[in-house]
C-alpha positions as CSV (number, residue, x, y, z in Angstrom):
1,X,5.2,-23.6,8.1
2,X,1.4,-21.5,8.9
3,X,2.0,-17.7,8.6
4,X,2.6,-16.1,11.8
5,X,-0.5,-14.1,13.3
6,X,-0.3,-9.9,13.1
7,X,-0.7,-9.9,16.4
8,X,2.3,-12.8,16.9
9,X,4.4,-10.4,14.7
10,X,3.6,-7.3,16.5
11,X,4.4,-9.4,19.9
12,X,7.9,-10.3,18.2
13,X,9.5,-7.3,17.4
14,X,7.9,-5.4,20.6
15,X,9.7,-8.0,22.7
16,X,13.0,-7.6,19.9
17,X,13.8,-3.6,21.0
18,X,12.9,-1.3,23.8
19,X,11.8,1.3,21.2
20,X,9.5,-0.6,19.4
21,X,8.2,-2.0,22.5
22,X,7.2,1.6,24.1
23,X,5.4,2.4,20.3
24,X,3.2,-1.0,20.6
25,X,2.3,0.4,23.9
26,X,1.5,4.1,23.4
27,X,-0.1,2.9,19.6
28,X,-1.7,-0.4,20.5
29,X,-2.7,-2.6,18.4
30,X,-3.0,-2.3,14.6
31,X,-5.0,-4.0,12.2
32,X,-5.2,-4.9,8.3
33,X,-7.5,-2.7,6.2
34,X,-10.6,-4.3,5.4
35,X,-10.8,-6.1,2.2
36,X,-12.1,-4.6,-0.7
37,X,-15.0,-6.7,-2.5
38,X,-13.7,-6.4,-5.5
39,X,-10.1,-7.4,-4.5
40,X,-6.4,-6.4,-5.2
41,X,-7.3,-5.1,-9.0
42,X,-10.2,-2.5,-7.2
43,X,-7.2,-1.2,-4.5
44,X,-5.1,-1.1,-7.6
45,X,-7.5,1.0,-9.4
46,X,-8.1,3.2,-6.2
47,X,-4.9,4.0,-5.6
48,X,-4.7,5.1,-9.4
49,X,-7.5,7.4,-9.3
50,X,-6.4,8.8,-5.4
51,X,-3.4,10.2,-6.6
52,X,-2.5,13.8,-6.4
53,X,-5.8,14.6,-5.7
54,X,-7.8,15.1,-1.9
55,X,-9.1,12.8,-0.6
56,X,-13.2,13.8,-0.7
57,X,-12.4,14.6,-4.4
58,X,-11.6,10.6,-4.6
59,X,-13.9,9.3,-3.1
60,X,-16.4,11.2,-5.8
61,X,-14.2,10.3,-8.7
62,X,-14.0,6.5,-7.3
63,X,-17.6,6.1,-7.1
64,X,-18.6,8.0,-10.4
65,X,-16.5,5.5,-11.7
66,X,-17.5,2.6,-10.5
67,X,-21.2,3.5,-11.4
68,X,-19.6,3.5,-15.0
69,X,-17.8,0.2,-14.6
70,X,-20.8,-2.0,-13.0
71,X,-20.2,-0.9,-9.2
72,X,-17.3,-3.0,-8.8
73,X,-13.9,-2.7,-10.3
74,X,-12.8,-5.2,-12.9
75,X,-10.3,-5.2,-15.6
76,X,-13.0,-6.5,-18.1
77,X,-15.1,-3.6,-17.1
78,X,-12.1,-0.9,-17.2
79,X,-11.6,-2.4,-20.3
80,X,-14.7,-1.8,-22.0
81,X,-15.7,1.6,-20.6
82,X,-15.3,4.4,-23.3
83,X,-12.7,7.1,-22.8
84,X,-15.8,9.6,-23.1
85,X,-17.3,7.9,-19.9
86,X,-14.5,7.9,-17.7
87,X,-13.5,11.2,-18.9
88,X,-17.3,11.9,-17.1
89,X,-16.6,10.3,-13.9
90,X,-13.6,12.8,-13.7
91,X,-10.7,10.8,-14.9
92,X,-7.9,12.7,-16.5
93,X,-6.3,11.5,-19.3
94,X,-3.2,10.6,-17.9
95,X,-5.2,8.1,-15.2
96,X,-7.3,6.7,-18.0
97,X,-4.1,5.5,-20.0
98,X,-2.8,3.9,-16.4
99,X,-6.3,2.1,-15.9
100,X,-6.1,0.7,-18.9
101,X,-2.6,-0.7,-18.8
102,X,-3.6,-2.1,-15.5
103,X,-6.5,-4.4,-16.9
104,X,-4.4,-5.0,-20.0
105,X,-1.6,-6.3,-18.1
106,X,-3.8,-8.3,-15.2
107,X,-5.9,-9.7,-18.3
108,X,-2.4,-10.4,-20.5
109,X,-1.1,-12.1,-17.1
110,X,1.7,-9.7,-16.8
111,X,0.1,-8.7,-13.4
112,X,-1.2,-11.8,-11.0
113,X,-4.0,-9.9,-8.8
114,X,-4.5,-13.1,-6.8
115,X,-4.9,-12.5,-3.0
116,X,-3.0,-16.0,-2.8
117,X,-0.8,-15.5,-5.7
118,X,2.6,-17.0,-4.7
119,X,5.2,-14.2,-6.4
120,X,7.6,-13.1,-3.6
121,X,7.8,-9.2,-2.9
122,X,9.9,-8.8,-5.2
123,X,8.5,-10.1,-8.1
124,X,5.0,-8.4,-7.0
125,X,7.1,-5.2,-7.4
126,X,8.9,-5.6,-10.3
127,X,5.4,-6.7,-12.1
128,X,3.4,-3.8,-10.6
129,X,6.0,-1.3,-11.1
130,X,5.6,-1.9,-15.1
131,X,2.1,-0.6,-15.0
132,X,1.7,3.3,-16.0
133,X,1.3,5.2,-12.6
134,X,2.4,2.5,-10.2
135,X,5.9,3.4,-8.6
136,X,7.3,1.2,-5.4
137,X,6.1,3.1,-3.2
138,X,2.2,2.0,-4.4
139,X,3.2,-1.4,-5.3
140,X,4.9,-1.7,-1.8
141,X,1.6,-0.4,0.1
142,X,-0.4,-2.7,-2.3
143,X,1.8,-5.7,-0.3
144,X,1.3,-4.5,3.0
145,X,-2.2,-3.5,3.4
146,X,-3.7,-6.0,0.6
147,X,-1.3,-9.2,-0.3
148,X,-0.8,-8.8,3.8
149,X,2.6,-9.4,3.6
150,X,4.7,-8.9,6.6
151,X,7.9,-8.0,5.7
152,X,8.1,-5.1,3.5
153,X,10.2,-1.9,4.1
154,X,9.2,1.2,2.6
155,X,12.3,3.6,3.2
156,X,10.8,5.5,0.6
157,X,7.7,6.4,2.5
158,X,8.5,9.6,4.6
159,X,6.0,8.7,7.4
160,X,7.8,5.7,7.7
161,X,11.3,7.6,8.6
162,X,9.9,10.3,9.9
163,X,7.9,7.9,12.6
164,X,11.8,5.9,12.8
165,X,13.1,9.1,14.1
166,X,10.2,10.1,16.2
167,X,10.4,6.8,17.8
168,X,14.2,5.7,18.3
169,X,15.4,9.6,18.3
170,X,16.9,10.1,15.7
171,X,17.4,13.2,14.3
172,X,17.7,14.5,11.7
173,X,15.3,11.6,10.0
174,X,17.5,8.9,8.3
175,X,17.3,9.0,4.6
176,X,15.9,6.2,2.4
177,X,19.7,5.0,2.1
178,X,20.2,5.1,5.6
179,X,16.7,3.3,7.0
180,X,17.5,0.7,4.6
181,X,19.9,-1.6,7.4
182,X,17.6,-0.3,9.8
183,X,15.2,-2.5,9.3
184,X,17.2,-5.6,9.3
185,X,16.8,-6.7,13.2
186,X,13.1,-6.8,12.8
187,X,13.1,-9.3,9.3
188,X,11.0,-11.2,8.6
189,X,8.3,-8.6,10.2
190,X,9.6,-5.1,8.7
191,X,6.1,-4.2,7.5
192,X,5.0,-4.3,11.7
193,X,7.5,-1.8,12.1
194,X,6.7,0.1,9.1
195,X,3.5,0.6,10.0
196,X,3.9,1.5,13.4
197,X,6.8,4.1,12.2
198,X,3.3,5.4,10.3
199,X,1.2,5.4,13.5
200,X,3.7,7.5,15.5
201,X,4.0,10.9,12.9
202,X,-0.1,10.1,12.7
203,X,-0.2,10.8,17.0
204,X,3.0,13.3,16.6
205,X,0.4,15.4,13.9
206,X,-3.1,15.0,16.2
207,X,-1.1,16.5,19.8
């Protein structure tokens, strides 16, 4: 059966609830995040290095790093970097051992960084969340915006309930627990409504 369209799915669960369908409209359409060239193992990597940090201070630390690495992100390159020159690019120590568990366990196998790899959710999850510094939350948002799979439910995320509440008024914002069965009339295209959750505290913070 071909994979439904983003736009298809969005379509869907607009025409599925009268909540959703009034976020589609004030939100419009959304749209995947460009690819990165150098794939699922360089958002990986990103996504290590981004966290706790600002986001300007990223961005440096990213591209110091991949000047060290070859300008693109591989887990041969990771691998053969010296801790003295990621230490340079601004890497902690902490974020140096999780890179290099991440290209250990992508070069081991133990990770499948394949844009087509055929693991379901869950097994993406389970394999990610065994790298250093990866929880569920990453290894969800790693599904969404780079396997581009459409039926993931964060509950964990807070944007995610807090835009649920926003949007069906709700109040006070269901927990993770609670936003769990939430999410079930919209299956198999949970990650639509995720994201759109997302968009609506985004507007709520810019009025």
């Amino acid at each position: 059966m071909a994979r439904i369209s983003l736009a298809n799915a969005i379509d869907e669960v607009a025409a599925r609830d009268r909540a959703m369908a009034r976020l589609v409209e004030k939100v419009g359409p959304i749209r995947y995040l460009p690819r990165f060239p150098d794939g699922p193992f360089g958002m990986l990597v990103r996504s290590i290095i981004s966290q706790e940090i600002s986001a300007a201070a990223a961005q440096a630390i990213i591209g110091r790093t991949a000047a060290v690495v070859g300008g693109l992100f591989t887990p041969e390159g990771i691998a053969a970097a010296s801790d003295d020159e990621l230490r340079t690019a601004g890497l902690s120590r902490n974020k140096i051992a999780s890179l290099r568990d991440l290209s250990a366990k992508v070069l081991d196998g133990t990770v499948d960084v394949s844009p087509a790899t055929r693991l379901s959710d869950a097994e993406v999850v389970r394999r990610l969340t065994q790298v250093r510094g990866i929880g569920r939350w990453s290894a969800e948002m790693y599904l969404m915006h780079c396997l581009r799979r459409l039926d993931v439910w964060p509950v964990g995320d807070l944007d995610v309930r807090e835009g649920y509440a926003l949007a069906w008024g709700v109040e006070p914002a269901p927990t993770a627990r609670e936003l769990d069965p939430l999410g079930e009339p919209f299956r198999p295209y949970r990650s639509v409504v995720a994201r759109y959750c997302q968009e609506a505290v985004f507007l709520a913070r810019a009025s």
